[in-house]
Backbone as JSON Lines, residues from 0, in Angstrom:
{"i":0,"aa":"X","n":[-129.05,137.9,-73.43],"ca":[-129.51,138.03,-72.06],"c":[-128.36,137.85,-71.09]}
{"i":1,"aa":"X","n":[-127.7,136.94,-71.51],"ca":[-126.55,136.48,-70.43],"c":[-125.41,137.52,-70.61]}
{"i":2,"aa":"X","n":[-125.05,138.12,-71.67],"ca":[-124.3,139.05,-72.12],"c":[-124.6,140.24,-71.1]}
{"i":3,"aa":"X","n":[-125.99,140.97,-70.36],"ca":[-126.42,141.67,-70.01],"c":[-126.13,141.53,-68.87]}
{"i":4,"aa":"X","n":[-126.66,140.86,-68.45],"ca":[-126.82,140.15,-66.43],"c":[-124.6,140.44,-66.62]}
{"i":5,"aa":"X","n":[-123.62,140.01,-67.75],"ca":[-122.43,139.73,-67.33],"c":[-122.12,141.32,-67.19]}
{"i":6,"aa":"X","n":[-122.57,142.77,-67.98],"ca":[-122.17,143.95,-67.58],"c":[-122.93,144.68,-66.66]}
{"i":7,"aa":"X","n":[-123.81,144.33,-65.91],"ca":[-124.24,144.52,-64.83],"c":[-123.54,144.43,-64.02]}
{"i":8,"aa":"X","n":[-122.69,142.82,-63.96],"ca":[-121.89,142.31,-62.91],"c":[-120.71,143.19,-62.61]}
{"i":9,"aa":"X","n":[-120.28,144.24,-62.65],"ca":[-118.63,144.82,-62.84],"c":[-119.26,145.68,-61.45]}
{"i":10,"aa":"X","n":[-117.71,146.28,-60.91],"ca":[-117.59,147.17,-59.98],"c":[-118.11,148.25,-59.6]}
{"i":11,"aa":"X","n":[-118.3,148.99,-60.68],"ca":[-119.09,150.26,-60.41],"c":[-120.6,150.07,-60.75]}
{"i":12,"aa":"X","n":[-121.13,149.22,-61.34],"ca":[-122.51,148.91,-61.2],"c":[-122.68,148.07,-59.77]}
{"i":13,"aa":"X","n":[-121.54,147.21,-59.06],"ca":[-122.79,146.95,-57.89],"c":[-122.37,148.3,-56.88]}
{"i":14,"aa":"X","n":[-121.22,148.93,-56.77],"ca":[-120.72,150.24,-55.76],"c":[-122.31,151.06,-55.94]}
{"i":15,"aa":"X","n":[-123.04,151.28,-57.01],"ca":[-123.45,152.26,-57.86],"c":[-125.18,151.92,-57.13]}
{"i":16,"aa":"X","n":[-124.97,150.03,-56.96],"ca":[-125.94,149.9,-56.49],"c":[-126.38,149.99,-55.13]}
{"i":17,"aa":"X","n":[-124.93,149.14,-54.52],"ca":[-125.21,149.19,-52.94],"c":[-125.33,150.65,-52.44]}
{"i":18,"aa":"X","n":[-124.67,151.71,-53.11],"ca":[-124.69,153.01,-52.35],"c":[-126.18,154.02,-52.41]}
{"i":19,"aa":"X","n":[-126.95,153.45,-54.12],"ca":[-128.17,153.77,-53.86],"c":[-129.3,153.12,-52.87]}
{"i":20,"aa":"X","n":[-129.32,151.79,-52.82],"ca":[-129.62,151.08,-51.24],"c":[-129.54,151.83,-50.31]}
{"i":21,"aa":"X","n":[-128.06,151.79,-49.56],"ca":[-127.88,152.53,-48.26],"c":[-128.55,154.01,-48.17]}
{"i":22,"aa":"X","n":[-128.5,154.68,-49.13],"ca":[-129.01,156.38,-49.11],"c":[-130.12,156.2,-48.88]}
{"i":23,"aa":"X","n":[-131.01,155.2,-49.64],"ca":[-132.46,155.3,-49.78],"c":[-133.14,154.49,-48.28]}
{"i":24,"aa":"X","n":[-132.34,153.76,-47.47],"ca":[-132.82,153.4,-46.44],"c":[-132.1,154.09,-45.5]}
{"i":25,"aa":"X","n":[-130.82,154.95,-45.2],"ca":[-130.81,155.95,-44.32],"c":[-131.54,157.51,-44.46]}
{"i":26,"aa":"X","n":[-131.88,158.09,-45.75],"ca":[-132.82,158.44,-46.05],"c":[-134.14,158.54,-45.74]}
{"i":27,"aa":"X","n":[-134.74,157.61,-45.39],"ca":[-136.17,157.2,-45.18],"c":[-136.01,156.96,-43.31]}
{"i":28,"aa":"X","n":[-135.04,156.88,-43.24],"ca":[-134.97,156.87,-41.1],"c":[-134.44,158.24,-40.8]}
{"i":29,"aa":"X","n":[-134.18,159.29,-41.82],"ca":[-134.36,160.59,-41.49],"c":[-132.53,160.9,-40.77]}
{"i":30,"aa":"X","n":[-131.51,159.6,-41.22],"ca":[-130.17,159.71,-41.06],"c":[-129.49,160.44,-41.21]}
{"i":31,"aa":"X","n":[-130.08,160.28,-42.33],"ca":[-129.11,161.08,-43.89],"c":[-129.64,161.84,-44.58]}
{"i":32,"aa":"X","n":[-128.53,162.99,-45.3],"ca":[-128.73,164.0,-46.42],"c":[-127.85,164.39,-47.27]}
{"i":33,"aa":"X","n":[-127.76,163.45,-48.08],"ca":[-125.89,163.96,-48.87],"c":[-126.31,163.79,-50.78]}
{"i":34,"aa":"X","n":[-128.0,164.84,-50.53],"ca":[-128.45,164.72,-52.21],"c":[-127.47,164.84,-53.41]}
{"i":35,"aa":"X","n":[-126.58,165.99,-52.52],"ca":[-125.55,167.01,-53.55],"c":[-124.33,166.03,-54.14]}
{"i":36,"aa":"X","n":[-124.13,165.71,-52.94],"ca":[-122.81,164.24,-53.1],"c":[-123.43,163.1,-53.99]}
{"i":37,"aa":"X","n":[-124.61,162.72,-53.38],"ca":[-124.96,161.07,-54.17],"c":[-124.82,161.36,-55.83]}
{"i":38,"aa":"X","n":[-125.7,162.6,-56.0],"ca":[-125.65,163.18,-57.2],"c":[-124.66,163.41,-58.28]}
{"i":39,"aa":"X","n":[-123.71,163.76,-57.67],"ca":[-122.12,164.02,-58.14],"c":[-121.96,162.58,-58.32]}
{"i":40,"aa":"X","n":[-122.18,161.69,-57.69],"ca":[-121.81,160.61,-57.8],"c":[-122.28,160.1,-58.91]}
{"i":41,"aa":"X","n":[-124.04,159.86,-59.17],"ca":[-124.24,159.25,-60.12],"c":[-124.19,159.62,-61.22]}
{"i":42,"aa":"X","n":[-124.34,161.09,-61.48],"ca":[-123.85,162.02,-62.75],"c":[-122.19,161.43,-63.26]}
{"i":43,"aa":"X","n":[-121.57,161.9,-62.47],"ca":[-120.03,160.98,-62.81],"c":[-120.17,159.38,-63.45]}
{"i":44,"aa":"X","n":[-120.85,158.97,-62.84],"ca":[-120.97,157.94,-63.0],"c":[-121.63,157.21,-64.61]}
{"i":45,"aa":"X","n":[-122.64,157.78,-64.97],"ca":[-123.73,158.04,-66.13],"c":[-123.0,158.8,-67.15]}
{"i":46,"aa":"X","n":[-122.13,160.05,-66.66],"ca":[-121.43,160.8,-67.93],"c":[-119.85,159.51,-68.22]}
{"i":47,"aa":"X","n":[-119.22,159.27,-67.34],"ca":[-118.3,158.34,-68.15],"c":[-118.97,156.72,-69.2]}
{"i":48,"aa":"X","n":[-119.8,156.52,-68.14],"ca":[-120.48,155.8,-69.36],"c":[-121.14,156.2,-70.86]}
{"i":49,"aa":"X","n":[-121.8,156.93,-70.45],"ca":[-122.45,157.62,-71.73],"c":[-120.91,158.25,-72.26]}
{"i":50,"aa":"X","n":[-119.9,158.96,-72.19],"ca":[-118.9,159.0,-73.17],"c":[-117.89,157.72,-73.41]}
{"i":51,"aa":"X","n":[-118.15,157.01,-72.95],"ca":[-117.33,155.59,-73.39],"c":[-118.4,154.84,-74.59]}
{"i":52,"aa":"X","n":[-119.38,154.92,-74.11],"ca":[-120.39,154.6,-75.94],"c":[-120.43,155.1,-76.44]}
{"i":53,"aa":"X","n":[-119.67,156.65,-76.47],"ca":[-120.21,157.65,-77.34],"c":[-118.47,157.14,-78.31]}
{"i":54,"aa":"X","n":[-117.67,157.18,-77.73],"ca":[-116.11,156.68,-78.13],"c":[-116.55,155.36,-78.64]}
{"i":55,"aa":"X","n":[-117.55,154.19,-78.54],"ca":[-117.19,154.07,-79.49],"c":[-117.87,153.63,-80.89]}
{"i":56,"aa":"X","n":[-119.01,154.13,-80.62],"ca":[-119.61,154.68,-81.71],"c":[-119.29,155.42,-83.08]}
{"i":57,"aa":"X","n":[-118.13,156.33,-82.51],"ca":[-117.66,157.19,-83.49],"c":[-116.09,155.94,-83.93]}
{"i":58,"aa":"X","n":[-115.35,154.82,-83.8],"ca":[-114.8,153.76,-84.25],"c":[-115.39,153.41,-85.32]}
């Protein structure tokens, strides 16, 4: 459990978080529209992870 909560804790999981926050409440006040960007973002984000377990899986 504690192992979990500690890779949560790193850089690009809270960036990953605060930036889904901000979208989703400038979003909802009709601010903002940057689907295409956030997207790019979290795709990038999800594909380096998912190929860093995939590396090392195959170890």
């Amino acid at each position: 459990m504690l192992d979990k909560l500690k890779k949560l804790i790193d850089v690009k999981s809270i960036v990953t978080l605060l930036l889904t926050i901000v979208v989703c409440i400038l979003t909802l006040k009709g601010q903002f529209d940057i689907k295409e960007i956030y997207l790019m973002i979290i795709a990038f984000y999800f594909g380096t992870q998912h190929q860093k377990n995939n590396g090392k899986k195959e170890e």
